[in-house]
LOVO-198545 format. One record per atom (N, C-alpha, C, O): residue number from 1; residue in three letters; chain; atom name; x, y, z. Coordinates in nm, 4 decimals. Each point is the difference from the previous one (the first is absolute). Layout:
REC  paro  roza  kolfi  bamar        xx        yy        zz
REC   NUM   ALA      A     CA         X         Y         Z
...
***
This chain:
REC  paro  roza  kolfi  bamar        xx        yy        zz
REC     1   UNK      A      N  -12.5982    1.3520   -6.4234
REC     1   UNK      A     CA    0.0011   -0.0963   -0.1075
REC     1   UNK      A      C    0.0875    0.0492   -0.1152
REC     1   UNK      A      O    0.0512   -0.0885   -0.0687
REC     2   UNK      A      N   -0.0260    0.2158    0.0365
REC     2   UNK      A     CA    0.0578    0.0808   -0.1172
REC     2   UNK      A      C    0.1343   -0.0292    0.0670
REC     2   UNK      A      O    0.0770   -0.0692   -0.0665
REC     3   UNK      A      N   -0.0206    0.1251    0.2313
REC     3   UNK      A     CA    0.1512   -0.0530   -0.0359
REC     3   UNK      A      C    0.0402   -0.1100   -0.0168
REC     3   UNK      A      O    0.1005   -0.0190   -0.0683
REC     4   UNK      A      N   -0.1653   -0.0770    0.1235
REC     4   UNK      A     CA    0.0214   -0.1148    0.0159
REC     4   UNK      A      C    0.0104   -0.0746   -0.1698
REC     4   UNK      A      O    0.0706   -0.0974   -0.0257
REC     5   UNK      A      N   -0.1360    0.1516   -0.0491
REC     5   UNK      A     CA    0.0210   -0.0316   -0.1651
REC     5   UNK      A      C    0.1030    0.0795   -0.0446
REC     5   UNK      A      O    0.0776   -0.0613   -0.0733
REC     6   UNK      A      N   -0.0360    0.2372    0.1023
REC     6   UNK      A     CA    0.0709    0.0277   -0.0254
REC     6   UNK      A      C    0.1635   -0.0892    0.0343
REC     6   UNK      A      O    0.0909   -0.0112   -0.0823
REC     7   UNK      A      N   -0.0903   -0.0335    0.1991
REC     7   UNK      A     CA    0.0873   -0.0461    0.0939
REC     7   UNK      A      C    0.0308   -0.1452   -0.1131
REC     7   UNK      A      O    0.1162   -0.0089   -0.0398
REC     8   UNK      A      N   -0.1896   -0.0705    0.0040
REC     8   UNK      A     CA    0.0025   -0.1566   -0.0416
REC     8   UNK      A      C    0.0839    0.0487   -0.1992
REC     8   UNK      A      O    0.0686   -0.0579   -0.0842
REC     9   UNK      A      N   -0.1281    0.1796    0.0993
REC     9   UNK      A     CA    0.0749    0.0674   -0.1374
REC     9   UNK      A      C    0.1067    0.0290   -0.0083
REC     9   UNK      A      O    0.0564   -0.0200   -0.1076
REC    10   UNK      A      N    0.0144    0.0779    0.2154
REC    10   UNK      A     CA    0.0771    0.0663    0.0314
REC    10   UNK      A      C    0.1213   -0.1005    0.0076
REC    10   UNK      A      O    0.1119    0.0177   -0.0483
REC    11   UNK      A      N   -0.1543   -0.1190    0.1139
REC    11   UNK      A     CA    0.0804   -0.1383    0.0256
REC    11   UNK      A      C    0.0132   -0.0901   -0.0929
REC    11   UNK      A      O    0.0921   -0.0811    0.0090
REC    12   UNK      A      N   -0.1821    0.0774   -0.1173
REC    12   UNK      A     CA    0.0062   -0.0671   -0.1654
REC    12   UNK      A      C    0.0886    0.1106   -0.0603
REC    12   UNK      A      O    0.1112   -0.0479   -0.0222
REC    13   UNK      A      N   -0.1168    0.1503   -0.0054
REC    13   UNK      A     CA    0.1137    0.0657   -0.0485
REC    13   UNK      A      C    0.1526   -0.0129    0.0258
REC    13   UNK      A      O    0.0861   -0.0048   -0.0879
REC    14   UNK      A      N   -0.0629   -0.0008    0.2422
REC    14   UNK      A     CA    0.0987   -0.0363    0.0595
REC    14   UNK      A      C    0.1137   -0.0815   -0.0544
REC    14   UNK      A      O    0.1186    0.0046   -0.0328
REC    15   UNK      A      N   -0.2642   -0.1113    0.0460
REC    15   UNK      A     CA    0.0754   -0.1213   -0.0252
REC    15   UNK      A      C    0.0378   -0.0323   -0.1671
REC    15   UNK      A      O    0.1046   -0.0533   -0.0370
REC    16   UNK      A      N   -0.1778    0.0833   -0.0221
REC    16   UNK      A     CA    0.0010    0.0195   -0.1777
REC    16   UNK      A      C    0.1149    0.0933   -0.0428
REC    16   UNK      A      O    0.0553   -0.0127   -0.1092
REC    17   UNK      A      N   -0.0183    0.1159    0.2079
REC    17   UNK      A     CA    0.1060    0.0700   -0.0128
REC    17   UNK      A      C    0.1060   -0.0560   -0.0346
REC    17   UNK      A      O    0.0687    0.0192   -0.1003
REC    18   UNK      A      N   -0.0495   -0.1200    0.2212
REC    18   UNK      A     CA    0.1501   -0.0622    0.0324
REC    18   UNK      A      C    0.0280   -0.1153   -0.0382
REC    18   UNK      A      O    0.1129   -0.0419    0.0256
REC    19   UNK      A      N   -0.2526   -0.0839   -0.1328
REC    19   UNK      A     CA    0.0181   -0.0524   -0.0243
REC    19   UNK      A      C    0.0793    0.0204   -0.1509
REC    19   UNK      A      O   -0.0075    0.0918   -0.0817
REC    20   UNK      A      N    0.0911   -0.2258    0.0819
REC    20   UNK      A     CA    0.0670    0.0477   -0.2087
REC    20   UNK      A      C   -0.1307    0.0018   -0.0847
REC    20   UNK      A      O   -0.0997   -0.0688    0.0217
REC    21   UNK      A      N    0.1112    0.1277   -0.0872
REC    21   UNK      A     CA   -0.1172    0.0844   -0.1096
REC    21   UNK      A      C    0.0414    0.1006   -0.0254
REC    21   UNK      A      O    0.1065    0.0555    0.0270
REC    22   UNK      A      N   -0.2178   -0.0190   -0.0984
REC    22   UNK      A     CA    0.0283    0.1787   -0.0790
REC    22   UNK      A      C    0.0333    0.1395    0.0485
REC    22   UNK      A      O    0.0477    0.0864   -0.0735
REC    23   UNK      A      N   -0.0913   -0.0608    0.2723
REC    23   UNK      A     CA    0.0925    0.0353    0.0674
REC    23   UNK      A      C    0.1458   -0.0361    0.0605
REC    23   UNK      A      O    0.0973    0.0686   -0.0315
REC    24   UNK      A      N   -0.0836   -0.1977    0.1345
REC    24   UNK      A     CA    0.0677   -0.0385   -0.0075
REC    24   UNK      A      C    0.0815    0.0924    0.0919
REC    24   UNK      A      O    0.1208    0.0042   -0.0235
REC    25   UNK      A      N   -0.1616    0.0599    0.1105
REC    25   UNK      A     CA    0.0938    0.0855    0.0895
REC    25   UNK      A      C    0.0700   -0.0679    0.1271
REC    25   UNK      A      O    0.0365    0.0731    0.0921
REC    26   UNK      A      N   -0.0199   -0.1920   -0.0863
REC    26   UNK      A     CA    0.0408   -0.0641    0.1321
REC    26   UNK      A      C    0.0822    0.0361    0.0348
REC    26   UNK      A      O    0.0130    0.0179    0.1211
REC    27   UNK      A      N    0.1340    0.0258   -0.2541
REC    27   UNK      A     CA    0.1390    0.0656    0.0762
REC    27   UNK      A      C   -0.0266    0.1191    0.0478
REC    27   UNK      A      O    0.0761    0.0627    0.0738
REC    28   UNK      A      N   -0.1586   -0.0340   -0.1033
REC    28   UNK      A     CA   -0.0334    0.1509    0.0154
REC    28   UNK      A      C   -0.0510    0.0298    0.1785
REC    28   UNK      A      O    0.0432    0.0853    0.0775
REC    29   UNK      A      N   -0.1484   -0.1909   -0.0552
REC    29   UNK      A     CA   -0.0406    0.0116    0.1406
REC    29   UNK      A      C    0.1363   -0.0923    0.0912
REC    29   UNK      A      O    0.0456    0.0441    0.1055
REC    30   UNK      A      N   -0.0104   -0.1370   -0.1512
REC    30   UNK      A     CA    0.1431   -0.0296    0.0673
REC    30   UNK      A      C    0.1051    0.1342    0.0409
REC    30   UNK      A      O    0.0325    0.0407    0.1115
REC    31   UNK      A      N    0.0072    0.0113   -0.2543
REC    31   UNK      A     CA    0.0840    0.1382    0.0297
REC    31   UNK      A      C   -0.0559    0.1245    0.1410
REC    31   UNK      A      O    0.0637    0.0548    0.0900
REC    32   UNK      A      N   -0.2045   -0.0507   -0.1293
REC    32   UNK      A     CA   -0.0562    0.1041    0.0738
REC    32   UNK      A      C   -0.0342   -0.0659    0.1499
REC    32   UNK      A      O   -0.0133    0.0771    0.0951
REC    33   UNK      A      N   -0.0005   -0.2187   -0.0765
REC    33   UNK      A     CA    0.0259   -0.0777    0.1667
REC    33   UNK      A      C    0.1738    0.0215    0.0415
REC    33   UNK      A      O    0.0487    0.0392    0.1061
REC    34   UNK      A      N    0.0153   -0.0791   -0.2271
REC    34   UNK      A     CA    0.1474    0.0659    0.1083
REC    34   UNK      A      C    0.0190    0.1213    0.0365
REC    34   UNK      A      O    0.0442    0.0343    0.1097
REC    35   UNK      A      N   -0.0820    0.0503   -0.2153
REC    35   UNK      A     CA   -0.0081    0.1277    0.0053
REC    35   UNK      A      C   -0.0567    0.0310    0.1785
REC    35   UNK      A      O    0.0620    0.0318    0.1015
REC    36   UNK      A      N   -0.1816   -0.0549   -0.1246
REC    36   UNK      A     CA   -0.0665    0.0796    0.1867
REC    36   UNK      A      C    0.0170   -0.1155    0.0770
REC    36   UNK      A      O   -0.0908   -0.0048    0.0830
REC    37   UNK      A      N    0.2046   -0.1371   -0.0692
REC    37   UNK      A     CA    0.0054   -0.0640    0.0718
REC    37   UNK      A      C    0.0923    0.0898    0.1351
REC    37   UNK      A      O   -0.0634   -0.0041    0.1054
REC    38   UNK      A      N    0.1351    0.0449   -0.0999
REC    38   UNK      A     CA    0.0749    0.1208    0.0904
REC    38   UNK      A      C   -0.0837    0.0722    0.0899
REC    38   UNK      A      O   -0.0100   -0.0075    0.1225
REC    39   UNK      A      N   -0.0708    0.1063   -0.2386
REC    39   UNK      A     CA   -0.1007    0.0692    0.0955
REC    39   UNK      A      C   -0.1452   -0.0229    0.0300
REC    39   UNK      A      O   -0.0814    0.0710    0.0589
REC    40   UNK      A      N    0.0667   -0.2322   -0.1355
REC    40   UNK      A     CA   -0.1184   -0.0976    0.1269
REC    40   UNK      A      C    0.0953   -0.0451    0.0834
REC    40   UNK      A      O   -0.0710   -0.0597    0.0809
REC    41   UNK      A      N    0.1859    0.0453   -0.0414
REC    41   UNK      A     CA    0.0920   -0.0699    0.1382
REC    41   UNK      A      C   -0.0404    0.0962    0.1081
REC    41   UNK      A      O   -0.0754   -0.0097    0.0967
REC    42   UNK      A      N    0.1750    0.1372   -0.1608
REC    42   UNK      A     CA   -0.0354    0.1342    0.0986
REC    42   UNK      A      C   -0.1370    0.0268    0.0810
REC    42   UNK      A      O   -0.0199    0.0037    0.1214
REC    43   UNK      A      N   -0.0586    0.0118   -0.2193
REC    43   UNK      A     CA   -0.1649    0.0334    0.1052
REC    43   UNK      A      C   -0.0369   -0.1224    0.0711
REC    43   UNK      A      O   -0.0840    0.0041    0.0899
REC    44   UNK      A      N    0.1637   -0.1543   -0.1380
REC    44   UNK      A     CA   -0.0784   -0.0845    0.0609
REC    44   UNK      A      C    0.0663    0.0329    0.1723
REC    44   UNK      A      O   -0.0520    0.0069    0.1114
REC    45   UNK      A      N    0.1807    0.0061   -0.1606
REC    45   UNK      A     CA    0.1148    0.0356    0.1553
REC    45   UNK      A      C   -0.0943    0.0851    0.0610
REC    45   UNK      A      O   -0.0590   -0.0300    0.1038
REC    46   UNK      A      N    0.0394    0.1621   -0.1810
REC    46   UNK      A     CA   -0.0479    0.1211    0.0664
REC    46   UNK      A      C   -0.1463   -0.0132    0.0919
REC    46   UNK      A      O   -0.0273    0.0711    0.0967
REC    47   UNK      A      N   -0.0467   -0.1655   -0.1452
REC    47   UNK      A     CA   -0.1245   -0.0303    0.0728
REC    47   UNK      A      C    0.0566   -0.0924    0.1187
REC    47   UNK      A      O   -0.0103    0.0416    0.1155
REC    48   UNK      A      N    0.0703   -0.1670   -0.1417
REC    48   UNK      A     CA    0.0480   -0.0731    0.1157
REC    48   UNK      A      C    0.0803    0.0490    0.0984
REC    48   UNK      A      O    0.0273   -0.0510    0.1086
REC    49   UNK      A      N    0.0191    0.1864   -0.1703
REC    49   UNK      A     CA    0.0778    0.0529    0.1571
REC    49   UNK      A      C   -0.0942    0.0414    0.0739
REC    49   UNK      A      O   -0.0333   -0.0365    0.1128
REC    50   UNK      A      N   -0.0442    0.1796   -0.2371
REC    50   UNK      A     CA   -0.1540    0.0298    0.1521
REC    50   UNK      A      C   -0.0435   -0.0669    0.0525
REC    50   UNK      A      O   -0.0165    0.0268    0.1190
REC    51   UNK      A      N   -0.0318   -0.1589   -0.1709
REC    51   UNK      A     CA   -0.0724   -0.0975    0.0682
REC    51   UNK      A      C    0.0488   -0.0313    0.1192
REC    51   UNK      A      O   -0.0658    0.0108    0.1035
REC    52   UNK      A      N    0.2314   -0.0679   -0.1112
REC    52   UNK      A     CA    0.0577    0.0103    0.0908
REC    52   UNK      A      C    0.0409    0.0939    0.0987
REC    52   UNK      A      O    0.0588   -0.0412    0.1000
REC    53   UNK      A      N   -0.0824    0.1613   -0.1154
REC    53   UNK      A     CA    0.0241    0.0655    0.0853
REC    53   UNK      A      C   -0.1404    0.0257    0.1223
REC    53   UNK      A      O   -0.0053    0.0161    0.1219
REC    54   UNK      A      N   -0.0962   -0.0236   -0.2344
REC    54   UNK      A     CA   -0.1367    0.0215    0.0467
REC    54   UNK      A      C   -0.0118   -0.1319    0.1111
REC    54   UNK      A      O   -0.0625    0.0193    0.1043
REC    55   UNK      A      N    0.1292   -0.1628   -0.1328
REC    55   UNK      A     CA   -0.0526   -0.0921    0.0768
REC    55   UNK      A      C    0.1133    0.0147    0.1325
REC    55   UNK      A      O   -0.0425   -0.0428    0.1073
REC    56   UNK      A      N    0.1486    0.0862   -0.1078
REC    56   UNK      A     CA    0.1158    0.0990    0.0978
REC    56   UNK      A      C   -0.1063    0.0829    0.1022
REC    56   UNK      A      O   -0.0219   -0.0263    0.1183
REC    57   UNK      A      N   -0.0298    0.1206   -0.1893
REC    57   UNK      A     CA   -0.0751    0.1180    0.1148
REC    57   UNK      A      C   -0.1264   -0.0773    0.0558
REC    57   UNK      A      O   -0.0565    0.0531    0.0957
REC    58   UNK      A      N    0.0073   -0.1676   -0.1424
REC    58   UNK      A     CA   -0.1400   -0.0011    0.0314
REC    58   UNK      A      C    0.0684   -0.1141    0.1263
REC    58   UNK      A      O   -0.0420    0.0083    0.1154
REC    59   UNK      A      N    0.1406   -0.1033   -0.1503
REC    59   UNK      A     CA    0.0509   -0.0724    0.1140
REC    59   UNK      A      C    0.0298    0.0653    0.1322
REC    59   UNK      A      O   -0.0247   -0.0579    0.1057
REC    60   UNK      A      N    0.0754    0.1732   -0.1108
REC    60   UNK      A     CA    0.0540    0.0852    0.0662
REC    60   UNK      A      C   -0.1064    0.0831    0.1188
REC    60   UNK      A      O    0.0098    0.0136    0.1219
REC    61   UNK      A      N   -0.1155    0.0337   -0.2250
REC    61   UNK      A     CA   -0.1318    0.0288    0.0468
REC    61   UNK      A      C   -0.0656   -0.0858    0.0614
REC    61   UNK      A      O   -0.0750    0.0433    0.0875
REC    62   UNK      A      N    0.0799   -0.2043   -0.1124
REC    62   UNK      A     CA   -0.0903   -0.1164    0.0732
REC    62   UNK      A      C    0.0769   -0.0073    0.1497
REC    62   UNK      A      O   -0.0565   -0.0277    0.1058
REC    63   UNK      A      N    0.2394    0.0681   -0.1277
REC    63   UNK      A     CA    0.0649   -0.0638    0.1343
REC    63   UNK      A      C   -0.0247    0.1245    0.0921
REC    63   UNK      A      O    0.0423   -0.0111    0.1151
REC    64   UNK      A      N   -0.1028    0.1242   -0.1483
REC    64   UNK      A     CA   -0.0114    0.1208    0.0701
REC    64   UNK      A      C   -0.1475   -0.0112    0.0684
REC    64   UNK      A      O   -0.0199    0.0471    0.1120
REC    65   UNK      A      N   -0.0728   -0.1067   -0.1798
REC    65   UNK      A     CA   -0.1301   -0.0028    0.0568
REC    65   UNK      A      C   -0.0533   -0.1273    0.0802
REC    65   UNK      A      O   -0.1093   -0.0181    0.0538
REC    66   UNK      A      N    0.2644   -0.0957   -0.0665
REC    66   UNK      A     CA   -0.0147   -0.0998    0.0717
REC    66   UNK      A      C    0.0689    0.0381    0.1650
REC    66   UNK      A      O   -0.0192   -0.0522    0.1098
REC    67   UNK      A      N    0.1024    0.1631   -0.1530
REC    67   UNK      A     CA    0.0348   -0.0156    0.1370
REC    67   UNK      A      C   -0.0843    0.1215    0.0695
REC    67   UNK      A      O   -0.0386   -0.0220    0.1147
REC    68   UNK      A      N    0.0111    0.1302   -0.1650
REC    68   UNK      A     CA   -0.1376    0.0848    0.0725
REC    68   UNK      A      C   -0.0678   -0.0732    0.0628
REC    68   UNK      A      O   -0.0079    0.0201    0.1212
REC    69   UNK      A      N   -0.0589   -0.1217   -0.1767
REC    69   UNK      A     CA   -0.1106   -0.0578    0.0229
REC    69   UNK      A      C    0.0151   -0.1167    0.1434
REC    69   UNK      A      O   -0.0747   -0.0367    0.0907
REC    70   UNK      A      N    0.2234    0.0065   -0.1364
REC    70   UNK      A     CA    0.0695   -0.0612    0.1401
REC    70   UNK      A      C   -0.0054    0.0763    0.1238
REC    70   UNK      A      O   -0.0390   -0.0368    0.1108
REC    71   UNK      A      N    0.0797    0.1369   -0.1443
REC    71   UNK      A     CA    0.0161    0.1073    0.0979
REC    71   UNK      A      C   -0.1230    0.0730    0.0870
REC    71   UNK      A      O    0.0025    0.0437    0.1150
REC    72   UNK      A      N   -0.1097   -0.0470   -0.2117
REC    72   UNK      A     CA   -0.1428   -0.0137    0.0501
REC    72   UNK      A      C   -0.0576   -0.0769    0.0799
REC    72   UNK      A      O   -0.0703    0.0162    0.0997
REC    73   UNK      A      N    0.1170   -0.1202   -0.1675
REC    73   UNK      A     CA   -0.0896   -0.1303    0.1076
REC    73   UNK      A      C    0.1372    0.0020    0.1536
REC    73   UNK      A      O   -0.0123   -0.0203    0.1208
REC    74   UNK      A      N    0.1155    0.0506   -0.1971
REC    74   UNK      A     CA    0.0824   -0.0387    0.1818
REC    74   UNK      A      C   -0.0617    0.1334    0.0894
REC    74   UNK      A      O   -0.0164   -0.0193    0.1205
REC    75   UNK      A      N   -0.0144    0.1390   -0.1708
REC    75   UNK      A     CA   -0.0826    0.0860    0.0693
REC    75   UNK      A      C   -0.1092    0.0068    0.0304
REC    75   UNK      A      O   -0.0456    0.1023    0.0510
REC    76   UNK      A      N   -0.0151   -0.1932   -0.0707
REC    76   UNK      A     CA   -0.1565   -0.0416    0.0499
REC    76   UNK      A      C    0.0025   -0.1097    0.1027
REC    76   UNK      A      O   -0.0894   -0.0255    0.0807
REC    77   UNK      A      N    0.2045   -0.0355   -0.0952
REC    77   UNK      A     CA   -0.0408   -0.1381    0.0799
REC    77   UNK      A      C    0.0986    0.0768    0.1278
REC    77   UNK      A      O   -0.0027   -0.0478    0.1135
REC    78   UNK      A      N    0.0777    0.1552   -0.1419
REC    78   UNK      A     CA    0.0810    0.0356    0.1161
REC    78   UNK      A      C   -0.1112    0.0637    0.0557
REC    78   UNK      A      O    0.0087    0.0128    0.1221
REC    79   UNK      A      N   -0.1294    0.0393   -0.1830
REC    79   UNK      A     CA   -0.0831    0.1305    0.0846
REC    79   UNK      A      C   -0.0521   -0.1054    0.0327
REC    79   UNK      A      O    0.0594   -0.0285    0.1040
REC    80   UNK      A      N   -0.1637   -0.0836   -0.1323
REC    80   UNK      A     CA   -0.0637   -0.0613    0.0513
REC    80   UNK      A      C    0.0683   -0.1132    0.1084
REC    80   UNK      A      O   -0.0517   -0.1082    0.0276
REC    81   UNK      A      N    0.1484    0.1470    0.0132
REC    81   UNK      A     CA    0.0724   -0.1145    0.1230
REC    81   UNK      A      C    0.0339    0.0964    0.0742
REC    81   UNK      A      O    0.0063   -0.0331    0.1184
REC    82   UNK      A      N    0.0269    0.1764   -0.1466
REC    82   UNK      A     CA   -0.0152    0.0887    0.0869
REC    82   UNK      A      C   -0.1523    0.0500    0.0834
REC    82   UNK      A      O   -0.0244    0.0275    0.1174
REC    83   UNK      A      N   -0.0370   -0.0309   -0.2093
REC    83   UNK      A     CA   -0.1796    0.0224    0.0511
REC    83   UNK      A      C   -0.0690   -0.1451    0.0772
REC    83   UNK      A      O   -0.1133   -0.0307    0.0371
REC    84   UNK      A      N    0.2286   -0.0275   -0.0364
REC    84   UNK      A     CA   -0.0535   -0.1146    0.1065
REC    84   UNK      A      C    0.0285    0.0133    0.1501
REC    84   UNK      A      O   -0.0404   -0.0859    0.0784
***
């Protein structure tokens, strides 16, 4: 219950910040969004490549255990037509 008030505070400040008034910092959070717009691009890249790479190995891993598993059953149905 405390963050959740802290949190609703936190977000009235925010916004009181950037509205015109007696702070009045809007250029200020504008300047500082171009500012780390670059290196929020970068990490966003940097996560979407792992991701991508991660969804690369796990494809890779599914076509490896699809064909084991092929390979299993053609060896069972070969033993069992042989044991006939």
């Amino acid at each position: 219950m405390i963050a959740l008030i802290v949190g609703i505070l936190f977000i009235a400040f925010a916004v009181f910040a950037v509205v015109p008034g007696p702070l009045a910092w809007w250029q200020d959070v504008l300047a500082f969004l171009r500012g780390s717009l670059p290196v929020m691009a970068a990490l966003v890249g940097l996560v979407a490549a792992f991701i991508g790479v991660a969804d690369i190995k796990d494809r890779v891993e599914a076509k490896k255990e699809e064909a084991e598993e092929a390979r299993q059953a053609a060896d069972s149905a070969a033993e069992a037509k042989a044991g006939k």
